[in-house]
N, CA, C and O atoms as a GROMACS GRO file, in nm:
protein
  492
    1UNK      N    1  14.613 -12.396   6.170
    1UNK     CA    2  14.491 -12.442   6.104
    1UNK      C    3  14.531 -12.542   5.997
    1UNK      O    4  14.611 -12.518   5.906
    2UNK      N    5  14.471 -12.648   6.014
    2UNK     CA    6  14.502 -12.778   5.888
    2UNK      C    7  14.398 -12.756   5.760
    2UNK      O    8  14.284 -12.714   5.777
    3UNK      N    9  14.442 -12.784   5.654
    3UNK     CA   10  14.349 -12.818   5.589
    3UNK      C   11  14.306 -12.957   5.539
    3UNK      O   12  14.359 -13.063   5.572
    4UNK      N   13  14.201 -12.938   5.452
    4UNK     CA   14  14.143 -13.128   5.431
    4UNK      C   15  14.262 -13.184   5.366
    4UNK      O   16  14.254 -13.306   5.378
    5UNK      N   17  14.408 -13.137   5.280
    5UNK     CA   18  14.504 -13.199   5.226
    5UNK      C   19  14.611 -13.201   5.349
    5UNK      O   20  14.714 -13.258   5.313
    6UNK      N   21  14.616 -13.162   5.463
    6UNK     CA   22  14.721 -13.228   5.547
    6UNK      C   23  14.637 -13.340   5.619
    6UNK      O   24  14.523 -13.369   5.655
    7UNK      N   25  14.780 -13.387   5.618
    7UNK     CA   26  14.785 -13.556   5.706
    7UNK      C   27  14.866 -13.541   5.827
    7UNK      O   28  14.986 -13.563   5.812
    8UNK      N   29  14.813 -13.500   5.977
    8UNK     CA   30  14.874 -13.493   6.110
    8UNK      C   31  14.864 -13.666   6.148
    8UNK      O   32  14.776 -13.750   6.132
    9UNK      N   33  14.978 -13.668   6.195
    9UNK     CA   34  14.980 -13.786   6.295
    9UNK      C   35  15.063 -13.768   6.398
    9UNK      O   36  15.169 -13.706   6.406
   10UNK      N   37  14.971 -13.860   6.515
   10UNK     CA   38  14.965 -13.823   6.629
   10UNK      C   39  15.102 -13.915   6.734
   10UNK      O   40  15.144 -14.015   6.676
   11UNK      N   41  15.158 -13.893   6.852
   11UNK     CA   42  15.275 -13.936   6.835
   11UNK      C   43  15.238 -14.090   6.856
   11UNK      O   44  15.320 -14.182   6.847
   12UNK      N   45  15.068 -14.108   6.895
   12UNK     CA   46  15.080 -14.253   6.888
   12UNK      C   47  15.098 -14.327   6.735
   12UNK      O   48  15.123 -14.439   6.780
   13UNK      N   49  15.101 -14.337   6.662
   13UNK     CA   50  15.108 -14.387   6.502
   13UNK      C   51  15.279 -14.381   6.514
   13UNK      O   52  15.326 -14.457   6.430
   14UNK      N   53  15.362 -14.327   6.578
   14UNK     CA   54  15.503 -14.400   6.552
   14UNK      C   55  15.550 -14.468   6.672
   14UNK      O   56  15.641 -14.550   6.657
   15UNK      N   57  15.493 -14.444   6.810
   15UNK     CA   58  15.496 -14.518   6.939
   15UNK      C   59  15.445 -14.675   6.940
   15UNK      O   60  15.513 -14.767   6.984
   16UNK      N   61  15.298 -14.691   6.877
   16UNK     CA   62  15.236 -14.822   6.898
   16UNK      C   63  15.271 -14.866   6.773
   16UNK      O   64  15.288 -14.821   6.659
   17UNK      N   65  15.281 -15.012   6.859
   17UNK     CA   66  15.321 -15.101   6.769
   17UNK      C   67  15.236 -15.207   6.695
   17UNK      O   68  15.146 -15.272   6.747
   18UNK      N   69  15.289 -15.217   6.523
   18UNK     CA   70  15.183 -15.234   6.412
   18UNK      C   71  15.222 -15.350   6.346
   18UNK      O   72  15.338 -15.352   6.304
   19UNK      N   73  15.160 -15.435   6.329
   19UNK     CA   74  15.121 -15.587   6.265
   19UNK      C   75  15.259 -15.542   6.108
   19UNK      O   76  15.255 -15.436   6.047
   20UNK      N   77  15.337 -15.630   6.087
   20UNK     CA   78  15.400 -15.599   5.961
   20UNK      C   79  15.426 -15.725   5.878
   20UNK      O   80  15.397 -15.838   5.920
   21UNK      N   81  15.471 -15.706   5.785
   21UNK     CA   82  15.488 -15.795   5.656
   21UNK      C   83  15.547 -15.879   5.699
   21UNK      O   84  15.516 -15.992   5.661
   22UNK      N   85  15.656 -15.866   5.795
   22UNK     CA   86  15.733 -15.987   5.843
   22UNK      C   87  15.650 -16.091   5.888
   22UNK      O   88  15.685 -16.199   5.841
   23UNK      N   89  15.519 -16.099   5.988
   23UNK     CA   90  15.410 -16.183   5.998
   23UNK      C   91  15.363 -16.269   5.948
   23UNK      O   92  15.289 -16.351   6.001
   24UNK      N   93  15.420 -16.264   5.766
   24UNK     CA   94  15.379 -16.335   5.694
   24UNK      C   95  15.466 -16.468   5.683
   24UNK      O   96  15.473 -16.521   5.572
   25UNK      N   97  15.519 -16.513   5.767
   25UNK     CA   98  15.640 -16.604   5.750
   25UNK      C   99  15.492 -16.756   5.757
   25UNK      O  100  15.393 -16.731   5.826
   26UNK      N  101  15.497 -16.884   5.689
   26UNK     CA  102  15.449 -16.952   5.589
   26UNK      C  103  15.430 -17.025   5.779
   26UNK      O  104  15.520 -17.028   5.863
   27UNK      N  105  15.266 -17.082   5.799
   27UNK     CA  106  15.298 -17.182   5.942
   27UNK      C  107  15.323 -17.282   5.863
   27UNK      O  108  15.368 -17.289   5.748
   28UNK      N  109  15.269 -17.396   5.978
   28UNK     CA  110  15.328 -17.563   5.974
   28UNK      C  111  15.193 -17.602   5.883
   28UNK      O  112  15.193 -17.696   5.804
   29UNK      N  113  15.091 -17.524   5.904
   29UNK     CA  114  14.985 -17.575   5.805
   29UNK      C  115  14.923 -17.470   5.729
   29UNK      O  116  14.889 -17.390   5.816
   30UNK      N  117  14.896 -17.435   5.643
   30UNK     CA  118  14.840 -17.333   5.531
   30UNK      C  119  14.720 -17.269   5.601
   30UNK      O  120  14.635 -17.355   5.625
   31UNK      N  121  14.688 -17.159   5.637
   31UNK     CA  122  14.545 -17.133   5.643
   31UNK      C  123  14.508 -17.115   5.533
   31UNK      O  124  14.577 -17.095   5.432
   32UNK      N  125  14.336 -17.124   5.549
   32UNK     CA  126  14.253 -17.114   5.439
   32UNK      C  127  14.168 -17.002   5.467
   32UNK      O  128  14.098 -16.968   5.562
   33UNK      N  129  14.206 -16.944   5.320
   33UNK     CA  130  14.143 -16.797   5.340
   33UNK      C  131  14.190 -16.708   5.454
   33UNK      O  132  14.109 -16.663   5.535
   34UNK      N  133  14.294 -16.689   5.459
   34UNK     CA  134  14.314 -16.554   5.606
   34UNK      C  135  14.268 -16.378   5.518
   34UNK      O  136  14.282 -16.338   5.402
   35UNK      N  137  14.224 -16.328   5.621
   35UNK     CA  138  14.247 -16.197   5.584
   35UNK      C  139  14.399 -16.113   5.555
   35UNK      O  140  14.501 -16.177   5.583
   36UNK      N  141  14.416 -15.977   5.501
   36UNK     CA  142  14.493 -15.845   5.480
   36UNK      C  143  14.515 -15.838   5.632
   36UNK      O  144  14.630 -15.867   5.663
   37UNK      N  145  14.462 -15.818   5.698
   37UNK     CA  146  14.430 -15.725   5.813
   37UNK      C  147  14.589 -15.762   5.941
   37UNK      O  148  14.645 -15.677   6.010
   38UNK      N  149  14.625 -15.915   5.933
   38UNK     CA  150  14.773 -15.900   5.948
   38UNK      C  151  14.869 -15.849   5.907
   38UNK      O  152  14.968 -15.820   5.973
   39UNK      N  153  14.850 -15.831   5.787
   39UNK     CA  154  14.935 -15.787   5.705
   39UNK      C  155  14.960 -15.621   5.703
   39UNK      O  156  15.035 -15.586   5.612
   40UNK      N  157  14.919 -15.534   5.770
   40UNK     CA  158  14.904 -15.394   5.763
   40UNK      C  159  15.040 -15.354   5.853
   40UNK      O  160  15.078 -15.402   5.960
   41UNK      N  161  15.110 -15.225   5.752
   41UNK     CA  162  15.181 -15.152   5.844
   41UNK      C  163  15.114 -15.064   5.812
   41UNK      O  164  15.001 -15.050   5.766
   42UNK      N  165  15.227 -14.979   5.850
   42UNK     CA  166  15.247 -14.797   5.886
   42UNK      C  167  15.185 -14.729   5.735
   42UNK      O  168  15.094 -14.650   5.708
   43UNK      N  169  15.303 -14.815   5.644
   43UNK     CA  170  15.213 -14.766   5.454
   43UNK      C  171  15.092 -14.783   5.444
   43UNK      O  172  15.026 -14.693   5.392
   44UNK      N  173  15.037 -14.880   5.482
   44UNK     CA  174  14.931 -14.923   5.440
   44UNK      C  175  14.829 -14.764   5.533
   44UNK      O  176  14.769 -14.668   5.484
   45UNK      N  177  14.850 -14.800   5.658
   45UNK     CA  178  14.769 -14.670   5.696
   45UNK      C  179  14.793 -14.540   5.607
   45UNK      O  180  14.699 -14.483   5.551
   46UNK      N  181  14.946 -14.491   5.596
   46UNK     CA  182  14.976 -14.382   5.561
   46UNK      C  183  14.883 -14.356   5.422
   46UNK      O  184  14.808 -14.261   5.401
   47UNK      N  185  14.913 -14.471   5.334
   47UNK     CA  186  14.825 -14.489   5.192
   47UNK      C  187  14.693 -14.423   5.236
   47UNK      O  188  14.651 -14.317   5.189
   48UNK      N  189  14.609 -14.521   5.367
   48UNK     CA  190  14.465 -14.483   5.381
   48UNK      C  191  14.476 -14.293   5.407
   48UNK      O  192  14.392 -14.225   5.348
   49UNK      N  193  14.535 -14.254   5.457
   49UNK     CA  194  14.560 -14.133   5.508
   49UNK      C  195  14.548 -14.060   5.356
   49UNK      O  196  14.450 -14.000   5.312
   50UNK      N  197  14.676 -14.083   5.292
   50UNK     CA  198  14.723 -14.009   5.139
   50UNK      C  199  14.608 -13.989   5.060
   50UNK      O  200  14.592 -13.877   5.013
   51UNK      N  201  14.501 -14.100   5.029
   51UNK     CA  202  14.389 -14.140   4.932
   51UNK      C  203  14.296 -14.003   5.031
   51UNK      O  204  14.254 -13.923   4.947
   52UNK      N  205  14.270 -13.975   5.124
   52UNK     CA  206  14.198 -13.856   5.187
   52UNK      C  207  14.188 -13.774   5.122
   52UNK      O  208  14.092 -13.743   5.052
   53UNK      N  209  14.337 -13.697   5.138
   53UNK     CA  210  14.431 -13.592   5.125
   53UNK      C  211  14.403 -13.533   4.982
   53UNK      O  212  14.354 -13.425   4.949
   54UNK      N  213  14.470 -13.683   4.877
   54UNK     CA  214  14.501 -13.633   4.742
   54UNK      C  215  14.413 -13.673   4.648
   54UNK      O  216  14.425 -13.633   4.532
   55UNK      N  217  14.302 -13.767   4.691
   55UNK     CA  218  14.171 -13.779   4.628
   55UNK      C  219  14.046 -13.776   4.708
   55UNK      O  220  13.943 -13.837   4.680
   56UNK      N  221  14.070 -13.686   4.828
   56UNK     CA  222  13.936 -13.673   4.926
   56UNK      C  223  13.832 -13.826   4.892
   56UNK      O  224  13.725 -13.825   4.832
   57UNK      N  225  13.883 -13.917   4.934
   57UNK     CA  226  13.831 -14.030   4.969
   57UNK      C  227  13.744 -14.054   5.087
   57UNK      O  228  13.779 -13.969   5.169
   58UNK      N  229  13.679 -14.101   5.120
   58UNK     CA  230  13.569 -14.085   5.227
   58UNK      C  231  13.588 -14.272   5.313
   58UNK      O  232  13.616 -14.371   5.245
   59UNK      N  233  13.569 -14.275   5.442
   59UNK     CA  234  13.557 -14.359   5.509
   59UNK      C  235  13.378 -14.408   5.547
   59UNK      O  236  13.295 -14.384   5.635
   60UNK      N  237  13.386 -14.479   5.432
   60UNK     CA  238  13.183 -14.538   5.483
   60UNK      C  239  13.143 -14.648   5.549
   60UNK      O  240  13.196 -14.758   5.566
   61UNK      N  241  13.016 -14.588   5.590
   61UNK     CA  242  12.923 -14.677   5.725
   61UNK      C  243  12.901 -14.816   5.625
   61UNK      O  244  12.833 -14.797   5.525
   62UNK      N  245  12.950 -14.942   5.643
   62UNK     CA  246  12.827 -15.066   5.648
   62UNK      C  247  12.659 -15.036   5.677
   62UNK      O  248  12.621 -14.944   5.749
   63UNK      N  249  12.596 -15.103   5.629
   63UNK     CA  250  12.477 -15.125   5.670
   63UNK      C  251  12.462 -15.168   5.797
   63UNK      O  252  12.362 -15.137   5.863
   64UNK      N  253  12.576 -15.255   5.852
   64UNK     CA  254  12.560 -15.278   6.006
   64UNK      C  255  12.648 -15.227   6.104
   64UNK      O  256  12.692 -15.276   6.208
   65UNK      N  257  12.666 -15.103   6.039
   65UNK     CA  258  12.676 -14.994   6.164
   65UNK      C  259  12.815 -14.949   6.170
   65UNK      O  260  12.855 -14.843   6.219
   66UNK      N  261  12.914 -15.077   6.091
   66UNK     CA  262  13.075 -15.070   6.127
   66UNK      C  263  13.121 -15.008   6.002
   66UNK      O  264  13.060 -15.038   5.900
   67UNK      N  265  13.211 -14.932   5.998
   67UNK     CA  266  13.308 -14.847   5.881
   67UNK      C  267  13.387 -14.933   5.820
   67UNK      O  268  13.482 -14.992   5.873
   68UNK      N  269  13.338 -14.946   5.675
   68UNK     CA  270  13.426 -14.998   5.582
   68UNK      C  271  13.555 -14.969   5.598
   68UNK      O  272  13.621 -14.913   5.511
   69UNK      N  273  13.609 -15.010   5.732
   69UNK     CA  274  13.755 -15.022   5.743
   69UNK      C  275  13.801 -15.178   5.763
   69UNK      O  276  13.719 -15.263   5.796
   70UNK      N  277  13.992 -15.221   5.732
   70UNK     CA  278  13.996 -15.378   5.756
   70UNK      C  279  13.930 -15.431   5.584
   70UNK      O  280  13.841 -15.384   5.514
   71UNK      N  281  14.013 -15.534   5.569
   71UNK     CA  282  13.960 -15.648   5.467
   71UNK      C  283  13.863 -15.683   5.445
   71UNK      O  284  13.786 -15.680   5.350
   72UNK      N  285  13.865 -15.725   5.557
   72UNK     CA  286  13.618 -15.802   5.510
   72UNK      C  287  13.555 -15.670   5.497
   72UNK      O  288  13.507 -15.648   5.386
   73UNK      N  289  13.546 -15.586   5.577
   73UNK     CA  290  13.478 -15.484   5.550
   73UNK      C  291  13.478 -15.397   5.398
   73UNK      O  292  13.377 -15.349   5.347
   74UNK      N  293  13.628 -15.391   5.339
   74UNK     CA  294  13.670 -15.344   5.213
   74UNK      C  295  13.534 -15.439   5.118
   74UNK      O  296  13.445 -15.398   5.043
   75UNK      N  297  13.548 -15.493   5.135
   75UNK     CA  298  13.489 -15.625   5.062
   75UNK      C  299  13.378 -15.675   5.034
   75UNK      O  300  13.346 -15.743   4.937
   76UNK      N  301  13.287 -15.622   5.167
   76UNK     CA  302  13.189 -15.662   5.198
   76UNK      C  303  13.156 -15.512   5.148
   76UNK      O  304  13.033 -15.516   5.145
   77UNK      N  305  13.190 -15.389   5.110
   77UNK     CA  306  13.160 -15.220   5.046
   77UNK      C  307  13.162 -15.292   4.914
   77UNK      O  308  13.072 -15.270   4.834
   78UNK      N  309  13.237 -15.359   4.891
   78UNK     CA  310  13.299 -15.348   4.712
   78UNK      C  311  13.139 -15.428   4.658
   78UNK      O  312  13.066 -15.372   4.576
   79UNK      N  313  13.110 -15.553   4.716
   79UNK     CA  314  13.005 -15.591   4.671
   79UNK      C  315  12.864 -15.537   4.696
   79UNK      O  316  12.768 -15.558   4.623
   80UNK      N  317  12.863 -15.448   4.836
   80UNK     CA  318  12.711 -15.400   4.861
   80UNK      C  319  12.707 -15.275   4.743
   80UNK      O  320  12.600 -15.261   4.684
   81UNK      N  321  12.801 -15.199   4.714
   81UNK     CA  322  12.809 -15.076   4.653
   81UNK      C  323  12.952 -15.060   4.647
   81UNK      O  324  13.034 -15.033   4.735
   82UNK      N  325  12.974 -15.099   4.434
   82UNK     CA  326  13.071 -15.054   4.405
   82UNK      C  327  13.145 -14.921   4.413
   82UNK      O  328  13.249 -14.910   4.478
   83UNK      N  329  13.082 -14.809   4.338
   83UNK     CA  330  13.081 -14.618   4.373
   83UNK      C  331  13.121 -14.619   4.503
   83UNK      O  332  13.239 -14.592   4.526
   84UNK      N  333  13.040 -14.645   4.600
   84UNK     CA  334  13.151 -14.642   4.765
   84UNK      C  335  13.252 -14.700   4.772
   84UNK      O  336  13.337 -14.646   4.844
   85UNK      N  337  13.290 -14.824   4.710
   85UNK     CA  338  13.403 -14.867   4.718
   85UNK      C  339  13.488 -14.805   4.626
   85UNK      O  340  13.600 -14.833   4.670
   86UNK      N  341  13.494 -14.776   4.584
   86UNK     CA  342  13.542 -14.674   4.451
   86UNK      C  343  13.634 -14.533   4.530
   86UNK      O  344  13.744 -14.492   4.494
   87UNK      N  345  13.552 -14.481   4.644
   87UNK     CA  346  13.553 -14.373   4.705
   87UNK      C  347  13.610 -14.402   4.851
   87UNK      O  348  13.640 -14.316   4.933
   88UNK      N  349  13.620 -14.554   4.872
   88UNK     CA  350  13.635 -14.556   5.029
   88UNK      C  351  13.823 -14.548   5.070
   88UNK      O  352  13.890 -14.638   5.020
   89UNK      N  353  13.860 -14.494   5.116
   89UNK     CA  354  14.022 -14.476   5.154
   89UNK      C  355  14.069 -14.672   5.195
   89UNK      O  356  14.170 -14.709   5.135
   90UNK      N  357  14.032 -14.733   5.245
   90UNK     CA  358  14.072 -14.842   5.273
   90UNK      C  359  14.067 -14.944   5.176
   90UNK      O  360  14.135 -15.046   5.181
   91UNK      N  361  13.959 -14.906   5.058
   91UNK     CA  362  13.957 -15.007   4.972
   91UNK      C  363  14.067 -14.971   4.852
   91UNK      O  364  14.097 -15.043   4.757
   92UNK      N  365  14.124 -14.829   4.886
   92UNK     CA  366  14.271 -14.839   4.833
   92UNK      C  367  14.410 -14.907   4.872
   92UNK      O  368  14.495 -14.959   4.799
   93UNK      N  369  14.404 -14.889   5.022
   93UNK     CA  370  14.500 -14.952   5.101
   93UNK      C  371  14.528 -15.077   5.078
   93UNK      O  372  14.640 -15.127   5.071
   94UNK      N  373  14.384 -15.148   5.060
   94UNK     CA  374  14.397 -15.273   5.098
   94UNK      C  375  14.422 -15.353   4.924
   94UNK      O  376  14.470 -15.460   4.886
   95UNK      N  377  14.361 -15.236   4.858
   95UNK     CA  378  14.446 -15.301   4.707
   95UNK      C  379  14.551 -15.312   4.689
   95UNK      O  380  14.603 -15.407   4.630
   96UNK      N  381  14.611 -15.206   4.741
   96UNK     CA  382  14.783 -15.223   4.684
   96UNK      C  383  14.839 -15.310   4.802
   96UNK      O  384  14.925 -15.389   4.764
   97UNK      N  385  14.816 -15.314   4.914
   97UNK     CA  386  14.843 -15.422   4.981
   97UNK      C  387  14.864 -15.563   4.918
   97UNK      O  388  14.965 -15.627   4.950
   98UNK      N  389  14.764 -15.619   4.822
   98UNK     CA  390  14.682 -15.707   4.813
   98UNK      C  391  14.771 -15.735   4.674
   98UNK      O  392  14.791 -15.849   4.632
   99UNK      N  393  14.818 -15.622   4.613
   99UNK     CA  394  14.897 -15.636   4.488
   99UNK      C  395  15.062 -15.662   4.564
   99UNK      O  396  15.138 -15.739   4.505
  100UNK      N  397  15.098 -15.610   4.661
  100UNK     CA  398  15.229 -15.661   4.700
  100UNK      C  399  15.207 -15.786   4.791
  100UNK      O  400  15.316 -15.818   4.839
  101UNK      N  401  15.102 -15.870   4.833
  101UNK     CA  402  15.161 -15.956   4.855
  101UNK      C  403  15.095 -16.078   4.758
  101UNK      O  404  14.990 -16.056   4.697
  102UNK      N  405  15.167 -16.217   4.749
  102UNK     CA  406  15.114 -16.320   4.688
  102UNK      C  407  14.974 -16.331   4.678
  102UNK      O  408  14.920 -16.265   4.767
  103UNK      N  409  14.890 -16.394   4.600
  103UNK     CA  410  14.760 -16.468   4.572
  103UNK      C  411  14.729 -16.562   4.721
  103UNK      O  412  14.625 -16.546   4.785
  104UNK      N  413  14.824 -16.650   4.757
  104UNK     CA  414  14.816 -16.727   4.786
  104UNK      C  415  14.799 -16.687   4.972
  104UNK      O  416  14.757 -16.767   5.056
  105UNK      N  417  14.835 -16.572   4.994
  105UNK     CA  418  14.817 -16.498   5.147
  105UNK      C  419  14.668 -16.473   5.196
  105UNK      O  420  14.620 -16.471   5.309
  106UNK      N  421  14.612 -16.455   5.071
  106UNK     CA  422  14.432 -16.372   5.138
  106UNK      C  423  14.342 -16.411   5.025
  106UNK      O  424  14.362 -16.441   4.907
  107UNK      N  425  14.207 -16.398   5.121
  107UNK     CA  426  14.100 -16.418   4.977
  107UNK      C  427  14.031 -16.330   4.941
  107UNK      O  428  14.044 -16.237   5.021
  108UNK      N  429  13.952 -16.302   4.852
  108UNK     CA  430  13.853 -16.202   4.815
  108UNK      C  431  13.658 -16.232   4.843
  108UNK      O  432  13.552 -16.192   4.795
  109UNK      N  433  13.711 -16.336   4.961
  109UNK     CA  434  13.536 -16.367   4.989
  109UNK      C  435  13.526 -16.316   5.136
  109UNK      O  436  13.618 -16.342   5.214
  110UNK      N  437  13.421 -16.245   5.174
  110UNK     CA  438  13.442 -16.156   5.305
  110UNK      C  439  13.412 -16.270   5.385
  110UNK      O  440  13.472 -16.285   5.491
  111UNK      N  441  13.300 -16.378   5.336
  111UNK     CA  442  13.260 -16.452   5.440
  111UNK      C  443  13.352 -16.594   5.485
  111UNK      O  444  13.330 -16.689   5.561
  112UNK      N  445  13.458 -16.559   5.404
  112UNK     CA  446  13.569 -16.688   5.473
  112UNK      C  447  13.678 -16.633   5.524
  112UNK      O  448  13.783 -16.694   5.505
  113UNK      N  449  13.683 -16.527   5.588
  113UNK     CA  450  13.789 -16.468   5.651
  113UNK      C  451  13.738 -16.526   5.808
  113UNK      O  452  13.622 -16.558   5.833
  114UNK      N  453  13.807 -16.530   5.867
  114UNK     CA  454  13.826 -16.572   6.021
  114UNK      C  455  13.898 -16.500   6.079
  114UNK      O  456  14.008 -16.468   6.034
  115UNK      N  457  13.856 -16.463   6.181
  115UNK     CA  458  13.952 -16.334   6.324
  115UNK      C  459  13.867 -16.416   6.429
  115UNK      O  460  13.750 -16.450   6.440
  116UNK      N  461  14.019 -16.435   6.522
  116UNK     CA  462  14.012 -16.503   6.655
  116UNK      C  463  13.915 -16.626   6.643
  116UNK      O  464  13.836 -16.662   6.555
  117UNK      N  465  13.955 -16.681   6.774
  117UNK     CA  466  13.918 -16.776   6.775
  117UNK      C  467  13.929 -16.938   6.696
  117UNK      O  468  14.051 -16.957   6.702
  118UNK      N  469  13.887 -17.024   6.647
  118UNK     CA  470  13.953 -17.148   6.528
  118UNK      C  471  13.954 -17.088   6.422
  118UNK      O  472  13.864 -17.013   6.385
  119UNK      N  473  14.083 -17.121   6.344
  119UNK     CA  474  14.121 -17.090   6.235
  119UNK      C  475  14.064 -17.220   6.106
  119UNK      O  476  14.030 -17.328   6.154
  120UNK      N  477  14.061 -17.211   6.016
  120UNK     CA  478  14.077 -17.352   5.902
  120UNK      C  479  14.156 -17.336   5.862
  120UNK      O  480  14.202 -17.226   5.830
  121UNK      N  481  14.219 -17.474   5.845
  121UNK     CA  482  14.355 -17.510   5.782
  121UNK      C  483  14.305 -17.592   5.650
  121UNK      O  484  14.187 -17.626   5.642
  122UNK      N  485  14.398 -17.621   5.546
  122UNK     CA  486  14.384 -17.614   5.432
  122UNK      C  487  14.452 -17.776   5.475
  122UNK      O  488  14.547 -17.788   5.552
  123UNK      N  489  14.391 -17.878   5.417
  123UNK     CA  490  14.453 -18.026   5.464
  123UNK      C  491  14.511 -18.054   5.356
  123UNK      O  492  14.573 -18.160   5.345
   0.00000   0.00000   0.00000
């Protein structure tokens, strides 16, 4: 029997393979504005996991349906409702993330993040 302070993981979390810091190597042209969300390992989950555990942190619904999980989403909690963001496990992750890497890697505006598809480059 587990309780709400253990953290099980399953043997997929050390089998599949996870986006890491090394990723961050500089391209031929700067993006503008990229998200966190490359940037995630194993800590970064484990963190989301820990914040559960040792401050029963809660994972919350968006208004449009998707779980304040991922960068924009962190982001897009922090401004609809600070107190949830306050409380949400990812908007811890993605802070200390956000404190180990440079300024110059990610932004803090949800609506200039880009996933798939054309990127902007910074001219």
């Amino acid at each position: 029997m587990f309780s709400k302070h253990d953290i099980v993981l399953c043997q997929g979390w050390f089998t599949n393979p996870t986006p890491s810091l090394n990723k961050l190597t500089s391209p031929s042209k700067k993006l503008l504005n990229p998200g966190l969300d490359d940037s995630t390992t194993r800590g970064v989950q484990l963190l989301h996991e820990m914040s559960h555990a040792l401050f029963s942190t809660d994972d919350y619904i968006l208004d449009n349906g998707e779980r304040a999980y991922a960068h924009k989403n962190t982001l897009l909690l922090a401004q609809d409702d600070h107190n949830k963001a306050r409380e949400n496990a990812d908007n811890y992750a993605f802070y200390a993330l956000a404190c180990r890497l440079a300024r110059t890697n990610w932004s803090t505006n949800p609506f200039k993040i880009e996933y798939g598809g054309e990127l902007e480059f910074d001219r």
